[in-house]
N, C-alpha and C positions, 0 to 999 in steps of 0.2 A: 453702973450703967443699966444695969438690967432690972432694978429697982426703979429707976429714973421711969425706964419704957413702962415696966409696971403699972405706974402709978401716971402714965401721961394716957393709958390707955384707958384703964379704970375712971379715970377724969373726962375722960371722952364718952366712952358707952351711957355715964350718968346724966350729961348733957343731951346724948339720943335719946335717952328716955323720957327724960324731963322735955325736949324740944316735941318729940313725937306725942306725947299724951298731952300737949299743948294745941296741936294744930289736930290731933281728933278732938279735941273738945270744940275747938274754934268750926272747925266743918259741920259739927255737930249742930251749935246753935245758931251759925249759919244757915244749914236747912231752913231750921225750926221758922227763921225769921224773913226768910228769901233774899237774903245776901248775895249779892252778885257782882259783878263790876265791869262798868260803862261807861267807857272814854275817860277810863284811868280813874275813875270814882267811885265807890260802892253805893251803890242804891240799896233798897228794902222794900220788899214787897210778897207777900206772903200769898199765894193762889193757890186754892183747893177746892175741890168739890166737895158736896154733903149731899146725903139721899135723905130719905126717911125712916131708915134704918141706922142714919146718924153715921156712917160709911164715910169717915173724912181721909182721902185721897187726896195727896200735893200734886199740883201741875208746876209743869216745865212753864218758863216766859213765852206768850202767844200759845199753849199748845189747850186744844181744845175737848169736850169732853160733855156728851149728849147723857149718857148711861153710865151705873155703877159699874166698874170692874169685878164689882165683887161681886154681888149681885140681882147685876142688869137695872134696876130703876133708876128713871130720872132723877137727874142729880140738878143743885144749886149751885153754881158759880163764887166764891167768896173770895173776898181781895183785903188784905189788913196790912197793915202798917206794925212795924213793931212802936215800943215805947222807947224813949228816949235813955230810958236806965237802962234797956235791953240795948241798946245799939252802945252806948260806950261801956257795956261789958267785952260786948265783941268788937271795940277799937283797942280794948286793953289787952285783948288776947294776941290781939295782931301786934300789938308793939310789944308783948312780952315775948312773942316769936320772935323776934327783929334783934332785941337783945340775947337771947338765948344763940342766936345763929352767928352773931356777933363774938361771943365765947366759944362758937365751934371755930369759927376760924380764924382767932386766936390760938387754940388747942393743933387745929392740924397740922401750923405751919413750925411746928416743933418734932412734925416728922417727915426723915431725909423723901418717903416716897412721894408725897404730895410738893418740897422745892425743888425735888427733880425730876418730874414726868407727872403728878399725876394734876398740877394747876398748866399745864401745857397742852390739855385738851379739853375740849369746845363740848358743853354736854356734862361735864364732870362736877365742877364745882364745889361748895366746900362740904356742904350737905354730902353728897353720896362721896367723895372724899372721906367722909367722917365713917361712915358707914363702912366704907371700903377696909379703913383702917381696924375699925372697932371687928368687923365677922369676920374677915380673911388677912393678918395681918402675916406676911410670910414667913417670918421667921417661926412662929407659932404649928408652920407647915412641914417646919424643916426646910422649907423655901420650894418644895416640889408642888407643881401646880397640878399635877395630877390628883394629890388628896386633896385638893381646895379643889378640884372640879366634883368629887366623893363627894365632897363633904356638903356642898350645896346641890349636888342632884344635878349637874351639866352632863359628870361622866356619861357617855353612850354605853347603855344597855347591850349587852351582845343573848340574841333569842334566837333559841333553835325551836324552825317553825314544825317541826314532826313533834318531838319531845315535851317541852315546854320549857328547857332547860336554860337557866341565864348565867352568863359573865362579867360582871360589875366592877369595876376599879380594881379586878385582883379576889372581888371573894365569888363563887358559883354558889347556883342554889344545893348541890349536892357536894361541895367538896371537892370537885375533881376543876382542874385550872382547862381553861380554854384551850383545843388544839391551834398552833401557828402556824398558816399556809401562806405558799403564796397568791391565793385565793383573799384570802383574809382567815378569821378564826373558826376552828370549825367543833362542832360538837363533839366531847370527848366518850360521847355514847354511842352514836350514830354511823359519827364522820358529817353529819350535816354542814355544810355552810350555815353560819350563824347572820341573824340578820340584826342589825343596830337601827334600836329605839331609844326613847326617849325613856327615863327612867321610873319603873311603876313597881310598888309593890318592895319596895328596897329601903334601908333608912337612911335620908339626908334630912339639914335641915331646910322647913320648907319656907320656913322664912328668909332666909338668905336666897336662894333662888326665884323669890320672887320678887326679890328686889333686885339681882341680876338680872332679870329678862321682862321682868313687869316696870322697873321704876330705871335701871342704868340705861338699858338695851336703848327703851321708847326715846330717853334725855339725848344720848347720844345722838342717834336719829332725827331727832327735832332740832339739834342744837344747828343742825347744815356743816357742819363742820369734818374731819379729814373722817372720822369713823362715820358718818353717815355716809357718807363714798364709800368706804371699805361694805358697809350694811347692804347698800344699794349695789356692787359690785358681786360678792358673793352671793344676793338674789338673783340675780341674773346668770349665775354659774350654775345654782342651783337649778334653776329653771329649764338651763338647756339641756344639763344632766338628766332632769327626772322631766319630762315636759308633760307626763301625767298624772302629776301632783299635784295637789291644789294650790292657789298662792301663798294662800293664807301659811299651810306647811311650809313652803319654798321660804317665806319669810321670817318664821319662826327658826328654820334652820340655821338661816343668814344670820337671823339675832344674835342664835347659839355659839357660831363661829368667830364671829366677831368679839364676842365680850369673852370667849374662851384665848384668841389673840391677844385681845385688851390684856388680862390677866397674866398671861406667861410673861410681856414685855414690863407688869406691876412686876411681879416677883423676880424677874432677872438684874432690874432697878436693884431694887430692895438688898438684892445680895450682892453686886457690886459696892452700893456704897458701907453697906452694915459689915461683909465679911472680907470686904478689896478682891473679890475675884475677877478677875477680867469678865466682859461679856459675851467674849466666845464659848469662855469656863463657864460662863455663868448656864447658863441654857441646859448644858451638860445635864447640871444638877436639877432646873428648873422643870426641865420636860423626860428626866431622865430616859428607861430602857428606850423612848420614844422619837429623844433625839436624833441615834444614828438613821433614821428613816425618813423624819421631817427635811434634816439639813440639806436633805439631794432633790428634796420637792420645789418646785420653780418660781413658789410663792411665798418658802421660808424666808425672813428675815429677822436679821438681830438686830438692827435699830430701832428702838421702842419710837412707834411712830407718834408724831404727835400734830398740831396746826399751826406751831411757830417757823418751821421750816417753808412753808410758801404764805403764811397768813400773820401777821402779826400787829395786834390787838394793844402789845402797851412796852413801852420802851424801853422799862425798868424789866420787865420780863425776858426781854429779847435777850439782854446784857445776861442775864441768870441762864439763859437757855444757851447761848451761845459755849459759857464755860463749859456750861453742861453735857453739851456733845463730843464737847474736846475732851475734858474728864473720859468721857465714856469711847473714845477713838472709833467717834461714826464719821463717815466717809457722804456726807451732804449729798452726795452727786447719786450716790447708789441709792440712796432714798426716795431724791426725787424721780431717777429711773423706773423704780419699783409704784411707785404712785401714779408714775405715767403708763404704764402699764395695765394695772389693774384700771385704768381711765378714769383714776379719783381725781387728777391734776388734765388740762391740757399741755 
């Protein structure tokens, strides 16, 4: 079995790779050619200025441009067309993405996390599914989400603002382990109260985090779907909590929160159906020392939430989702309490 995963996963990462240096190249020649699409049709139309210093700067569609940026002299207006062989290379790029994604989700539905939670939310899809499975795969984690938040740089930074002393997932800059108050954590030099940032100067990968909070976060968000209420709810907490804080932060934290919830309910999944633990057991393991603290907080829950419980999108899903929560002995009613609540449902 563990050969099987192996080689389901290595099949998968080869297909990100081959899919992602497919759609930069397509974006690429794209530019080059002003590709764009317009009431479901790609046009072509290539806009740039020229000075006399030969300064060829692309313009956006309609956007206008008197002076070099670079500079400053009057510039020339220029509008082209690609050729005909340039434009069905970039049809062939787009249909060899369409096939290549077509084999992603093929690949993912051969694992237990995407038939049981993670094609159940709005935002997700097979694409960062894929991606999901290939960087943070949890068994890989030992199923603890706290080194998958490590490991991609979500962990919160703990800084002591006298010192300059930090506490990261478990390692400090000096060696010595954060003091536990009931303050929160405090410097083990000082006694400072320790203040939580975002994490700088520490090694995660950066790639993966920015595909958490730059590429899942935004999907989520746009999809309208039950996590874009959780995103928009937790802004709003954030907000009233720090009301001196910029939005932009307030929403970014929201992000943070949200896709860190996402993740603990991925890996609790994961280990119910990979190891049969219950999902009350499961959390234990997933959020470890952290659980006994979360569980008495007013907003913990252990049904992995998802948009089939008040939204449902396709028939045959419903039927898989329905087992699905039975499998997993979630209590419908408490879920949707919980949604009502945080005022993601009316």
């Amino acid at each position: 079995m563990a050969e099987e995963i192996e080689k389901e996963l290595s099949h998968l990462k080869e297909l990100l790779v081959y899919r992602d240096g497919n759609v930069k190249l397509r974006v690429m020649l794209g530019n080059m050619i002003g590709a764009r699409k317009e009431g479901g049709k790609w046009v072509f139309l290539k806009r740039y200025s020229i000075c006399k210093n030969r300064h060829m700067i692309l313009l956006k569609k309609d956007q206008k441009r008197d002076k070099c940026p670079l500079c400053g002299g009057p510039v020339q207006i220029i509008e082209e067309t690609p050729s005909e062989d340039v434009k069905q290379q970039f049809f062939k790029l787009l249909d060899e993405q369409e096939i290549i994604e077509k084999l992603l989700a093929g690949s993912v539905t051969n694992f237990v996390e995407f038939q049981k939670f993670l094609v159940f939310v709005k935002g997700v899809g097979v694409v960062n599914s894929a991606k999901l499975l290939a960087y943070l795969f949890p068994p890989k984690f030992g199923y603890s989400v706290n080194k998958a938040r490590k490991y991609s740089g979500l962990a919160v930074m703990f800084v002591c603002p006298k010192c300059g002393y930090y506490y990261y997932g478990g390692e400090s800059s000096d060696g010595k382990p954060a003091v536990p108050s009931e303050e929160g954590w405090k410097c083990p030099n000082d006694g400072t109260k320790l203040v939580g940032k975002a994490a700088r100067g520490v090694r995660y990968n950066r790639e993966v985090k920015a595909f958490l909070l730059g590429v899942l976060a935004k999907n989520l968000k746009m999809a309208g779907g039950v996590y874009s209420g959780i995103i928009k709810s937790f802004r709003e907490e954030v907000g009233a909590k720090h009301p001196d804080w910029p939005k932009r932060k307030a929403e970014m934290t929201a992000e943070r929160k949200a896709v860190s919830l996402f993740l603990s309910q991925y890996f609790a999944v994961s280990l119910h159906y990979r190891e049969g633990v219950p999902l009350s057991e499961a959390y234990k393991v997933v959020l470890g020392k952290q659980y006994d603290v979360l569980k008495n907080h007013e907003d913990f829950i252990e049904a992995p939430i998802t948009d089939y419980y008040t939204d449902v999108k396709s028939d045959k899903y419903k039927a898989v989702f329905e087992k699905t929560i039975e499998e997993l002995g979630i209590n419908r009613e408490e879920v949707i309490t919980w949604l009502k609540r945080k005022k993601i449902i009316q």
